[in-house]
C-alpha positions as CSV (number, residue, x, y, z in Angstrom):
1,X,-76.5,-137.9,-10.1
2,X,-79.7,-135.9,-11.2
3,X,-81.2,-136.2,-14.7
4,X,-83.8,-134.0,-16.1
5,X,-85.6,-134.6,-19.4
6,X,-86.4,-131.1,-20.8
7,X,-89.0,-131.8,-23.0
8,X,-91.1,-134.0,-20.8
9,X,-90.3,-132.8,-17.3
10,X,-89.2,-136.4,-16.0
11,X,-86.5,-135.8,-13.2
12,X,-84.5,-139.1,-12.3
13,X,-81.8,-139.6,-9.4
14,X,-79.2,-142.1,-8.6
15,X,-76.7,-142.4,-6.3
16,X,-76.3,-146.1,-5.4
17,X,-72.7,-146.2,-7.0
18,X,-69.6,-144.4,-5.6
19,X,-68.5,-143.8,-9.3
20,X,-70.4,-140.8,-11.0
21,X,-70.1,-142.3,-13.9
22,X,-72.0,-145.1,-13.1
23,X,-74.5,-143.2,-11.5
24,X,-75.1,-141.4,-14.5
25,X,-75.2,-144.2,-16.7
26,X,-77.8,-146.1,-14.7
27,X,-79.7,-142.8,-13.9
28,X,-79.5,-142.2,-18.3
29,X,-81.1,-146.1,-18.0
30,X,-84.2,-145.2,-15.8
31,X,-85.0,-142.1,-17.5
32,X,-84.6,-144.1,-20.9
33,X,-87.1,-146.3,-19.4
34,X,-89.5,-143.9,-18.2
35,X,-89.7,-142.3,-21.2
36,X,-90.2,-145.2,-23.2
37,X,-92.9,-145.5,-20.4
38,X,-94.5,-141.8,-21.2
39,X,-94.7,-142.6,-24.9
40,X,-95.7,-146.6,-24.9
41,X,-99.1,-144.4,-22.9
42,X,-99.5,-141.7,-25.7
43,X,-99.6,-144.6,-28.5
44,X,-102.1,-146.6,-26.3
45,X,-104.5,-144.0,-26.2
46,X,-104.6,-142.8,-29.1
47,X,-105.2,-146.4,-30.4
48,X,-107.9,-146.4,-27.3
49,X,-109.2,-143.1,-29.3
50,X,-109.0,-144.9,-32.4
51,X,-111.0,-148.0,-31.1
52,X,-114.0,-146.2,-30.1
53,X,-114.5,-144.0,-33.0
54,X,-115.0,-147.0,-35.1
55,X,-118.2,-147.9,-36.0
56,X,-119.1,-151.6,-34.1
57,X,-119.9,-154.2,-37.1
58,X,-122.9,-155.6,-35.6
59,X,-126.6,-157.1,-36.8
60,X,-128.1,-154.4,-38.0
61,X,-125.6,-151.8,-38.7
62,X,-125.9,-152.5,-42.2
63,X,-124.5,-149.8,-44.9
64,X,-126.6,-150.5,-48.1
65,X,-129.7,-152.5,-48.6
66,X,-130.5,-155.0,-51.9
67,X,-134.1,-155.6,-53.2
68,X,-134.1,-158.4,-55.7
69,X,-138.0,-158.9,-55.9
70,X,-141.1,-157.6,-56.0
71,X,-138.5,-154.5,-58.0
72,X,-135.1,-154.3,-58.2
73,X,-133.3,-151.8,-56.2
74,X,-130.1,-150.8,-54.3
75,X,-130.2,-148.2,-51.9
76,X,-127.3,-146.9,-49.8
77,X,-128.9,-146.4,-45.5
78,X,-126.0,-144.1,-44.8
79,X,-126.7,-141.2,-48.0
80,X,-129.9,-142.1,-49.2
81,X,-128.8,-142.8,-52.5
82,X,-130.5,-145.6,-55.0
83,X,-130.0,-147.2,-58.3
84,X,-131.9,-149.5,-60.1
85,X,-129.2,-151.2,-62.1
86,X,-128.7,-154.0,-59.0
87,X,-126.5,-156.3,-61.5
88,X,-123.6,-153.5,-62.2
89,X,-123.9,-153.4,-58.4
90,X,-123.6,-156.9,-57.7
91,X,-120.7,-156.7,-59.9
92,X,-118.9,-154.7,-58.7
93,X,-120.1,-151.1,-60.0
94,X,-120.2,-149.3,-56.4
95,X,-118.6,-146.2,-57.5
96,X,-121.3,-143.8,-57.6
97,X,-122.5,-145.1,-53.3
98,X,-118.6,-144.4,-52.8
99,X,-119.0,-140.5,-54.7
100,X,-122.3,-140.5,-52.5
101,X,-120.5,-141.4,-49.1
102,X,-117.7,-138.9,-49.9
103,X,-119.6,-136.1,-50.7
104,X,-121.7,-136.9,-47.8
105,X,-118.8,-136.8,-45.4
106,X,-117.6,-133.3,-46.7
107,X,-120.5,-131.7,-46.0
């Protein structure tokens, strides 16, 4: 018994029965297989892909900067953007760096 899988090309044969029908069924087993196989490889590399475009989180690879004294500032490394007001940033207040980042990764 000869199987072909259209879409993918994969081409399984079995003849280890005398029955047909159990030829086909364990031929419809390894093909099952081999596809499961083909796509188990896809997944991994696209999470492979995934896994190297991500930035490494390493000592200095830091994202925004805090000056408490001699002045007070915050300034975002990635857009260039500062504010003064460092308490509504330390509490929380990070929406305008977020507006920053996104229109920075638009452009």
């Amino acid at each position: 018994m000869r199987l072909t899988h259209i879409p993918t090309g994969i081409v399984v044969q079995c003849q280890n029965e005398r029955s047909q029908h159990k030829n086909r069924s364990s031929a419809m087993r390894v093909l099952k297989a081999r596809i499961f196989e083909v796509e188990q490889e896809k997944l991994n590399a696209e999470k492979k892909e995934q896994e190297q475009s991500k930035k490494k989180i390493e000592w200095g690879s830091q994202i925004r900067s805090y000056v408490l004294q001699p002045y007070r500032l915050v300034k975002d490394l990635r857009t260039n953007h500062e504010m003064g007001n460092v308490d509504a940033v330390l509490d929380g207040d990070i929406g305008s760096f977020i507006e920053a980042y996104l229109l920075s990764t638009n452009n």
